[in-house]
C-alpha positions in Angstrom: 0.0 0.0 0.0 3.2 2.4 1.0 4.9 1.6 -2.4 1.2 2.7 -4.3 0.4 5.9 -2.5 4.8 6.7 -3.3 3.7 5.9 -7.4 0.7 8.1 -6.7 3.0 10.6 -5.3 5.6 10.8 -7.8 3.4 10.4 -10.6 1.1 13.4 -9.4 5.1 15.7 -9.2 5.6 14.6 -12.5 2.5 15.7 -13.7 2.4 18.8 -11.4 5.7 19.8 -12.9 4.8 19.9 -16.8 2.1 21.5 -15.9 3.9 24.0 -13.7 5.6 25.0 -17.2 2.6 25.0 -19.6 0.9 27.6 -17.0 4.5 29.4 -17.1 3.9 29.6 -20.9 0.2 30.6 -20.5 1.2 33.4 -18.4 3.6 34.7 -20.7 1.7 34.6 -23.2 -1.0 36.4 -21.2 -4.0 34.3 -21.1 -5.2 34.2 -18.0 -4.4 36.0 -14.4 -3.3 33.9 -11.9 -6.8 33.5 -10.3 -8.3 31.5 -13.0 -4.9 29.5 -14.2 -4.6 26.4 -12.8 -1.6 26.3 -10.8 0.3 23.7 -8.7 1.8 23.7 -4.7 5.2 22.0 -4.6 5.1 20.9 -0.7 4.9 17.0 -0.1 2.3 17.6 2.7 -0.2 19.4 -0.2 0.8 15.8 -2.6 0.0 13.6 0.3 -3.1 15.2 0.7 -3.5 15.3 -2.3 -2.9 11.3 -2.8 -5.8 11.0 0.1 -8.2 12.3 -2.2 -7.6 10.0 -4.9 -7.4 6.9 -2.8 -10.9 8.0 -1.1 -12.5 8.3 -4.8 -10.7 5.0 -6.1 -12.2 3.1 -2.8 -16.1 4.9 -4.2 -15.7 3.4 -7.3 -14.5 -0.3 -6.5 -17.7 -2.0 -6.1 -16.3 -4.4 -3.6 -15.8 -1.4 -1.0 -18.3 0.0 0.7 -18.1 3.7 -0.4 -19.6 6.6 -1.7 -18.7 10.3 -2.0 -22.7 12.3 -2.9 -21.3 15.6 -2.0 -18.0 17.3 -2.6 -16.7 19.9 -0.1 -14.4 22.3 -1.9 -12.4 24.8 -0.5 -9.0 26.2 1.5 -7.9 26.0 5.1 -11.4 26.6 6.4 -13.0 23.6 4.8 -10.2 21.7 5.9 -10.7 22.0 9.3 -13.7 19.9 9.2 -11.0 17.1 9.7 -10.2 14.9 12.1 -8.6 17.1 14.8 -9.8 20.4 13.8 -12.4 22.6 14.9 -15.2 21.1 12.8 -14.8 17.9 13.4 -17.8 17.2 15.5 -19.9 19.0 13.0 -18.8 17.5 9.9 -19.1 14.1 11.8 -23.1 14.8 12.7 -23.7 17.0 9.8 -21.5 16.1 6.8 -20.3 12.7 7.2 -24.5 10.7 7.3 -24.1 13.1 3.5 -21.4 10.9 2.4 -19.2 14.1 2.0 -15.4 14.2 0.4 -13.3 16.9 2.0 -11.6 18.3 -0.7 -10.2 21.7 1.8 -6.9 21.9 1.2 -5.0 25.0 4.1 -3.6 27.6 2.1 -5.2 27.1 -1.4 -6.0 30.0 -3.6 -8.2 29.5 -6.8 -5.9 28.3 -9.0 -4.3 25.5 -6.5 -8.2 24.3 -6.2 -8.2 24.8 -10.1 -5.1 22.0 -10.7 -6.1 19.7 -8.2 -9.9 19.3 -9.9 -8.0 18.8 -12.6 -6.0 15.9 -11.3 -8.9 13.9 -9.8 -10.3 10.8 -11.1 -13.7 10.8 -11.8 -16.2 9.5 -9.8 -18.5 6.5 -11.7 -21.9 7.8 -10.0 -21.6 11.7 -10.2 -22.0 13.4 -7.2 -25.4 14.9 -6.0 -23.8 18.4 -5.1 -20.7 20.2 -4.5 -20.0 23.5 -1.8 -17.5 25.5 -2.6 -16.2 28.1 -0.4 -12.9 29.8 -1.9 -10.7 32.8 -2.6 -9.8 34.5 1.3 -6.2 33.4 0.1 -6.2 35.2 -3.3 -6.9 38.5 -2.2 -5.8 40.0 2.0 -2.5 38.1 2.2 -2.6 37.7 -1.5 -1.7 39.7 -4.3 -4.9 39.0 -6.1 -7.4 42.1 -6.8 -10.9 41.0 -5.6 -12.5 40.9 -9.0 -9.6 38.7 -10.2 -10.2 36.4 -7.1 -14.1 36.4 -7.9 -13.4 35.1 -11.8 -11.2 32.0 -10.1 -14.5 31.4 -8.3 -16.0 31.4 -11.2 -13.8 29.1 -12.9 -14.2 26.7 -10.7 -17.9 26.4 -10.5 -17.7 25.8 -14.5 -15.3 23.7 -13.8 -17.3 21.4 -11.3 -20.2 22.1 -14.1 -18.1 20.4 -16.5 -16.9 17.5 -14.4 -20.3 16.8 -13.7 -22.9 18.6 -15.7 -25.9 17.1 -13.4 -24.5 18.4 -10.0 -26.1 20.9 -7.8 -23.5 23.6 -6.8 -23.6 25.5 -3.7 -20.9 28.7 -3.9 -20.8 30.4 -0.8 -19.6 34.1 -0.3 -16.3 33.9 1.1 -16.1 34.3 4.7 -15.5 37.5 6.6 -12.1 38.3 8.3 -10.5 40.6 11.0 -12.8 41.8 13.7 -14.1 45.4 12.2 -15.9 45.8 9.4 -13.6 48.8 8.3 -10.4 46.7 7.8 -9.0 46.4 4.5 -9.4 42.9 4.5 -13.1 42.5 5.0 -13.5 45.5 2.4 -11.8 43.3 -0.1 -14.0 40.1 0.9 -17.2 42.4 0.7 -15.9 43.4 -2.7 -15.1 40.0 -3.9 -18.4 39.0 -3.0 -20.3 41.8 -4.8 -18.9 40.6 -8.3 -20.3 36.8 -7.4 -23.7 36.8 -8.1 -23.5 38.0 -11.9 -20.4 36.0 -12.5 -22.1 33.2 -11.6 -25.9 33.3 -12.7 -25.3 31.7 -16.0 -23.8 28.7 -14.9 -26.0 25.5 -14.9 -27.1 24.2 -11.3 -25.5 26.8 -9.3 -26.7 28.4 -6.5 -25.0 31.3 -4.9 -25.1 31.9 -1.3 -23.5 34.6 1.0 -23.7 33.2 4.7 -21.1 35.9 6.4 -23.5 38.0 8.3 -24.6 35.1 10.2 -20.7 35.1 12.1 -21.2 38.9 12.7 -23.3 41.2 15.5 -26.2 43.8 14.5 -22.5 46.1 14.0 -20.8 43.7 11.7 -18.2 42.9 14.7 -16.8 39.2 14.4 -16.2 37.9 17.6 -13.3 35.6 18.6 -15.6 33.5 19.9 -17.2 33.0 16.2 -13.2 33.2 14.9 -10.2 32.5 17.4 -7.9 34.4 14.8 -10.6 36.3 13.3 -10.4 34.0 10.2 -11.0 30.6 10.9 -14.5 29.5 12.3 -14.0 27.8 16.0 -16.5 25.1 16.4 -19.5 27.4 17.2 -19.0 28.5 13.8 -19.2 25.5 12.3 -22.3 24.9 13.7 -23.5 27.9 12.4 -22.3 27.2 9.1 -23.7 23.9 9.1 -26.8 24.9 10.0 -27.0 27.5 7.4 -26.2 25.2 4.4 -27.0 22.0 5.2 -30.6 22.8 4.6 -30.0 24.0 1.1 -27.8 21.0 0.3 -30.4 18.1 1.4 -32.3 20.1 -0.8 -30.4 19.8 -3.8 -29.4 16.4 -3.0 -33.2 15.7 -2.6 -32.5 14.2 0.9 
């Protein structure tokens, strides 16, 4: 099993690294920004997560294994804490988990990390019912994105998802806020990003766009520490909150 997941491994670096170059020559050649070109992370964590994925989709389509993956969880850092030993956990266990969810949160990931790693997934037999994606606080704060150019990865990757599977519901959520006041530059930025969503995405087949971020504020637009420790990532209490503002929605479109 060790030596697979090391063929998986250096396969996906191989692959990663010719297509490290053909985005190279796509940027040169001024294509695309960086939001909406697929792009790869060269860290061995990112690959073994990476690997993980795979192995979790190959074990839903062997029909000898008891698997299935119905909804797709798509995302950065803040997705990926609905893992074992983050914040989320318990939620993801009572609210994800009886969805036969795929945690595909990877910490760190801007648009076009997401964008690759689609890309670079086998393909499920039996489509899944519905995908959440949540994505593009990395682009833009930290980032060197502009908002708009973080809003047209998000965009990308909901055609993307269209395209992988054309009969899939698609949740996109507004990203979530960050930093305690609403006058910091980095919750501007989000609030901007945010603004160009709707129209970016209203001609996409099956997607639904939903902005959840006022629910982790006060009547003043404060967000709490208690909501987010570092005033970015939801503690648990904000993943129940989350939960409970999507989950609805999805067993809807899953027609659960």
């Amino acid at each position: 099993m060790k030596k697979h997941t090391n063929l998986t491994l250096f396969s996906a670096i191989a692959v990663a690294l010719s297509s490290l170059s053909q985005s190279a020559i796509a940027d040169d050649a001024g294509a695309a920004h960086p939001s909406t070109t697929a792009q790869v992370r060269l860290a061995s964590w990112w690959f073994t997560r990476h690997a993980e994925k795979i192995a979790e989709i190959e074990a839903a389509n062997d029909p000898k294994k008891d698997k299935k993956i119905e909804l797709l969880m798509v995302g950065d850092s803040i997705t990926n804490n609905f893992d074992k030993g983050g914040p989320g956990e318990p939620v993801w266990a009572k609210h994800f988990a009886p969805l036969n969810a795929l945690n595909l949160g990877f910490g760190g990931d801007r648009t076009n990390h997401v964008l690759w790693r689609l890309d670079h997934l086998p393909a499920l037999k039996t489509a899944p019912l519905a995908a959440s994606l949540m994505i593009g606080t990395n682009n833009i704060c930290w980032g060197s994105d502009k908002p708009k150019q973080a809003a047209d990865g998000v965009q990308a990757i909901a055609k993307k998802l269209n395209t992988m599977y054309p009969e899939m519901k698609i949740l996109v959520l507004g990203v979530f806020p960050r930093r305690a006041n609403l006058d910091h530059p980095h919750r501007k930025q989000i609030i901007e990003l945010n603004s160009y969503l709707p129209d970016l995405l209203k001609d996409i087949p099956n997607v639904t766009f939903l902005n959840i971020g006022a629910k982790f504020l006060d009547e003043k637009g404060f967000l709490s520490k208690e909501m987010m420790p570092d005033t970015t990532h939801p503690s648990k209490k904000g993943h129940e909150i989350w939960a409970g503002a999507i989950v609805p929605t999805l067993k809807k479109m899953m027609g659960k």
